[in-house]
Residue, then its C-alpha position, 0 to 999 in steps of 0.5 A: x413264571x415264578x413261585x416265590x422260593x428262593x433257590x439260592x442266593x447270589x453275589x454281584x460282582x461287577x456293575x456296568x453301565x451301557x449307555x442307560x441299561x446296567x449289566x451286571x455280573x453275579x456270581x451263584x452255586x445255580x449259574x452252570x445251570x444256566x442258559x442264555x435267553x433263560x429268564x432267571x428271577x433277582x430280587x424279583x425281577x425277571x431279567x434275561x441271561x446273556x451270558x454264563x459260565x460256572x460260576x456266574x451269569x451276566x444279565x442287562x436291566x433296561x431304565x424301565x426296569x432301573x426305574x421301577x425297582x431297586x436294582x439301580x440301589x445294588x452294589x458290588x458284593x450285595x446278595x441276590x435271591x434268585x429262583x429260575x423260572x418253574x418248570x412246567x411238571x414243578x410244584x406250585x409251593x409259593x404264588x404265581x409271581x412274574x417278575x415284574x415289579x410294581x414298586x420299591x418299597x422301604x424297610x421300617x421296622x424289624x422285630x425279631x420275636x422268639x427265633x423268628x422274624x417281624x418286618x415291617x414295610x411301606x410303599x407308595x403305589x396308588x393303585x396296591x392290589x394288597x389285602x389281609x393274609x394275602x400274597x405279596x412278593x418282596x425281593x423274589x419271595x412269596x409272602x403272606x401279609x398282615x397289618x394291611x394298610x393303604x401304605x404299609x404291611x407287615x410279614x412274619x419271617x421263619x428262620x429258614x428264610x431268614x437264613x437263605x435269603x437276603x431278608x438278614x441283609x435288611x435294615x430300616x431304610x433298606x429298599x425293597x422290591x414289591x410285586x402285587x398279586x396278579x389275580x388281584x390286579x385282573x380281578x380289579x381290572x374286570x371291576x372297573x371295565 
C-alpha cells in the first residue's frame, strides 16, 4: 500500500523487451535503499524489484500491466515519481493508494496561476469511481479533484509538487496514469450486490 507522496524521482535508463513483459532500469537517489521482491510504486503502479545496486534497481512489467497503464509510453532518460511502500508505524499523509491502475488518462489543459499550477484531465473509464474534492492518484500522486465530470477533472498543483515530481514534465496530450478511490470502488461494490 501506498500514500500518494512522491519520495523521489527517478530516471530510465534502459528499456528491454522480454518476450511480452518490459524490463526497465532506473536509476534514483532511494535504490540502495532497495531490496528484491519489495514492491516500489512508479508513476503509480505497483511493480516488483528484481534487482539493485546503488544507484538504480530493475523491475519487469507484465502486458497486463503494459496494457492498462502508461509504462508501454516510457522512454529512456523519462522521469519517474516513485515512493516505497509505507511502512506500517508510517504516517498516513495522502490516500490509500495501491498501485493498481485503473486507466490512462490525457493531459488537456495546463494553466499556471500566480506560483501555482491548474491541470486539467480526461479519461475514458465507464465505470470512474470519481466525485468532487475527492481523492485521485495521477502518476503515483494523491490528489484532490474539482471540476468532476463523466470524463474529465481538474487539480490544483503547489510549487512543491510541481517541483518534485514529474508534473513539470506534463504537456497537453501527455498520458498519465490514473488510479480511482478504493473505498469508492467497495462502496459501489456493496451498492450494486
Amino acid at each position: 500500500m501506498f500514500t500518494g507522496i512522491v519520495e523521489a524521482l527517478g530516471k530510465v535508463e534502459e528499456i528491454k523487451r522480454v518476450g511480452e513483459n518490459i524490463d526497465f532500469r532506473i536509476s534514483s537517489k532511494i535504490s540502495h535503499t532497495l531490496e528484491v521482491n519489495q514492491s516500489l510504486n512508479h508513476d503509480g503502479v505497483c511493480l516488483t524489484i528484481t534487482k539493485f545496486d546503488n544507484k538504480q534497481h530493475w523491475v519487469t512489467a507484465v502486458q497486463e500491466t503494459l496494457d492498462k497503464s502508461s509504462l508501454k509510453h516510457f522512454q529512456v532518460g523519462q522521469a519517474v515519481n516513485l515512493e516505497r511502500a509505507m511502512p506500517s508505524s508510517g504516517r498516513f499523509d495522502g490516500h490509500i493508494v495501491q498501485g493498481h491502475v485503473d486507466t490512462v488518462g490525457k493531459v488537456e489543459d495546463i494553466k499556471e496561476v500566480e506560483g501555482s499550477w491548474l491541470f486539467s484531465f480526461s479519461f475514458n473509464y465507464p465505470n470512474a469511481l470519481i466525485v468532487e474534492k475527492g481523492s485521485i492518484c495521477i502518476n503515483g500522486v494523491s490528489l484532490t479533484c474539482f471540476d468532476v465530470t463523466d470524463s474529465s477533472f481538474k487539480v490544483a498543483i503547489i510549487p512543491h509538487t510541481y517541483q518534485k515530481t514529474n508534473f513539470n514534465k506534463f504537456s497537453k496530450g501527455t498520458p498519465v496514469n490514473l488510479e480511482f478511490d478504493i473505498i469508492g470502488k467497495y462502496i459501489s461494490r456493496l451498492i450494486k450486490k
